[in-house]
C-alpha positions in Angstrom: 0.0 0.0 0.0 0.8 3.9 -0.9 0.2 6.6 1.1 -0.8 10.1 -0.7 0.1 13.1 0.3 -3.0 13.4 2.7 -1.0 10.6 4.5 -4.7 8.2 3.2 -3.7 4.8 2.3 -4.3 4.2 -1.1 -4.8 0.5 -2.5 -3.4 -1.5 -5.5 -5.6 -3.9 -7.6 -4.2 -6.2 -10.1 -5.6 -6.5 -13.7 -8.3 -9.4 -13.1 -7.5 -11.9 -15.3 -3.7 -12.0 -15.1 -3.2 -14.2 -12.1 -0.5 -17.0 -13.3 0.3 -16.1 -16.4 3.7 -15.6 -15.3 3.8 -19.6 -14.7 2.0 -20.2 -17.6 5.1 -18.7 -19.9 7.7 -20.3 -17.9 6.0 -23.3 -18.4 5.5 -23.1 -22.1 9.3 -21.7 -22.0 10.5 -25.2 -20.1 8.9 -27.3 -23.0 10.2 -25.9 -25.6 13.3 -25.9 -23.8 12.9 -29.9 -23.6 11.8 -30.2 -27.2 15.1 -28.3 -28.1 17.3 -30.6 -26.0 15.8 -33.9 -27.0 16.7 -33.0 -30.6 20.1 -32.1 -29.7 20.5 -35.5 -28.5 19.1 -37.2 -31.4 21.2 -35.4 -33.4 24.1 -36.7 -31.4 23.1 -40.2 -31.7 22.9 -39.7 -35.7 26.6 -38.1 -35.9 28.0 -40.7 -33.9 26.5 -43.0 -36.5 27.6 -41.5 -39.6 31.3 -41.0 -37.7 31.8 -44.8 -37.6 30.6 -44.9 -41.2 33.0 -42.5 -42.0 35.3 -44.7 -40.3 34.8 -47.7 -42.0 34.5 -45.8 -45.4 38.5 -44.5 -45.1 39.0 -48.1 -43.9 37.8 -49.5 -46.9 39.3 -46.8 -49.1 42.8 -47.6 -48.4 42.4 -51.1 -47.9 41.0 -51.1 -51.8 43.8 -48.7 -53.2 46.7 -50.8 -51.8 45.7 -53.9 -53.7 45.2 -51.8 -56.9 48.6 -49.8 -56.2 50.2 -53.9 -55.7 48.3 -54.5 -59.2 49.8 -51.8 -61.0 53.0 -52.3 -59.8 53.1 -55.7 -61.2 51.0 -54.8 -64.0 52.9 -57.5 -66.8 51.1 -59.9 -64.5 47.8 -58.2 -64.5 45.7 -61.7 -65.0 47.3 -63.6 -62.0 44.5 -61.2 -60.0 41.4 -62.3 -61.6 38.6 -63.6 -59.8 40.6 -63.2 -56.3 37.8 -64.2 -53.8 38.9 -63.5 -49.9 36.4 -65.9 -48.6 37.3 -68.5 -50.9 41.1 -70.0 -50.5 40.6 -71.3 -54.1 40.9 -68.4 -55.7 44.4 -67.7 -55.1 46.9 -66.7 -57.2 49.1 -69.7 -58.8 52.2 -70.6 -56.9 54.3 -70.0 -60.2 52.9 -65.8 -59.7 54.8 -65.4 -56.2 54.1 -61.8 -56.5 50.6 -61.9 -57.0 50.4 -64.2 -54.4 52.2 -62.7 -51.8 49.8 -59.5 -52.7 46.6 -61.3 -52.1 48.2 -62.7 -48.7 48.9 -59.5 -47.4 45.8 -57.5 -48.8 43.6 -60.9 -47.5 45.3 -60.2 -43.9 44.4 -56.1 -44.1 41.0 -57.3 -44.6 40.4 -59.8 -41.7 42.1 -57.5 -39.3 40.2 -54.2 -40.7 37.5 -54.7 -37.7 34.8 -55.1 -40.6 32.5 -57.5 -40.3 31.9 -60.2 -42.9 34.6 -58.5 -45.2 35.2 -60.0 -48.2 37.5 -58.8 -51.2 36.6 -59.4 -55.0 38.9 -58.7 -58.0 38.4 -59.0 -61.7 40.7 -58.3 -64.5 39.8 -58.3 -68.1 41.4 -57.8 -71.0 40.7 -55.0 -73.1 42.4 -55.4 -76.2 42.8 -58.5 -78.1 45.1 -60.6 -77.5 48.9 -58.9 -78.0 50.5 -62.0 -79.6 47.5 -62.2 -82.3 47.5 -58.0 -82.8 50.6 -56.0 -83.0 48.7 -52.9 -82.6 47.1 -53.7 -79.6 47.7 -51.6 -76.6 47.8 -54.5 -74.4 45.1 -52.9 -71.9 43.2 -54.4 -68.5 40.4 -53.2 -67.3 40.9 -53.8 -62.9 38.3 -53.8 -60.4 39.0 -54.3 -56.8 35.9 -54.4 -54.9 35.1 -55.0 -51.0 31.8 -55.8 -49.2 31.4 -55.7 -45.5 28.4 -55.2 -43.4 28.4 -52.4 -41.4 29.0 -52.3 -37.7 28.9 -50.6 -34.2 32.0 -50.0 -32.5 32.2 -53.2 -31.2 32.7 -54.9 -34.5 29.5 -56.4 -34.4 27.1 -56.7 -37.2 24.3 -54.5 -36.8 22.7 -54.7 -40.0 21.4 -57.1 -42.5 22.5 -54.3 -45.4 25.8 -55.2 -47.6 28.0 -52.3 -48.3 29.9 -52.1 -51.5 33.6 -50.2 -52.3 34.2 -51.1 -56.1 37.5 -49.2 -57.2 38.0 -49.5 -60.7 40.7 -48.6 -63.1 42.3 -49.6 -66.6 46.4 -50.8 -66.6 48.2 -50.1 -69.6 51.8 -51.1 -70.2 54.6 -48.9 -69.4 
């Protein structure tokens, strides 16, 4: 209460109709707070996702461009490669291609210990141009394509999806 300058006491009234409407706003305020935050964490869960695809994708990557760097290097032997199979021992390399063999050894052992799961390794190599002994002309070409498959995992290593992703790198050897 006031007092006026004839020292009466002079009385407030509130608005009528404004009682708690103060609690109503900070009420509407808190839930559209919580809304806010419960997308931010959603949003976390899906970045931590896509960051171990990522992760797998750059493992993939470079597991798929050392076997086509090993290919190029020995690229007279170009056809010792085709139809590599990881998850098939039968599709080796000959013994009398030691090179090509040691390659697919190595690459088959980056593979298994990539922390993929079910990761399997495909290569074909076909020839582009006739055959060189039948054509002089011929350019002697291959056309390589190093594939992996491997289904995607949490962290653990664990397959947590019935989906098969594909890396295919292709390319097309030509003698020095």
């Amino acid at each position: 209460m006031k007092k006026n300058r004839r020292n009466e006491t002079i009385r407030q009234r509130r608005p009528i109709g404004q009682a708690g409407f103060t609690l109503l706003e900070g009420m509407i305020a808190a839930a559209l707070l919580a809304v806010g935050l419960l997308g931010l964490a959603g949003m976390q869960g899906i970045s931590l996702g896509r960051n171990v695809d990522a992760h797998d994708m750059a493992r993939v990557t470079n597991i798929n461009a050392d076997l086509m760097e090993r290919i190029k290097f020995n690229r007279g032997r170009a056809l010792a490669y085709h139809n590599i199979n990881t998850s098939n021992a039968a599709t080796q390399p000959p013994s009398t291609q030691p090179m090509a063999r040691g390659d697919y050894a190595q690459w088959k052992t980056l593979l298994d210990s990539s922390g993929l799961a079910n990761a399997q390794g495909l290569v074909t190599v076909t020839r582009i141009d006739p055959d060189p002994t039948l054509n002089i002309t011929s350019l002697n070409r291959f056309a390589v394509a190093v594939q992996i498959l491997w289904t995607p995992s949490s962290k653990g290593g664990e397959a947590t999806s019935t989906r098969t992703k594909t890396v295919t790198f292709a390319s097309v050897l030509a003698p020095e």
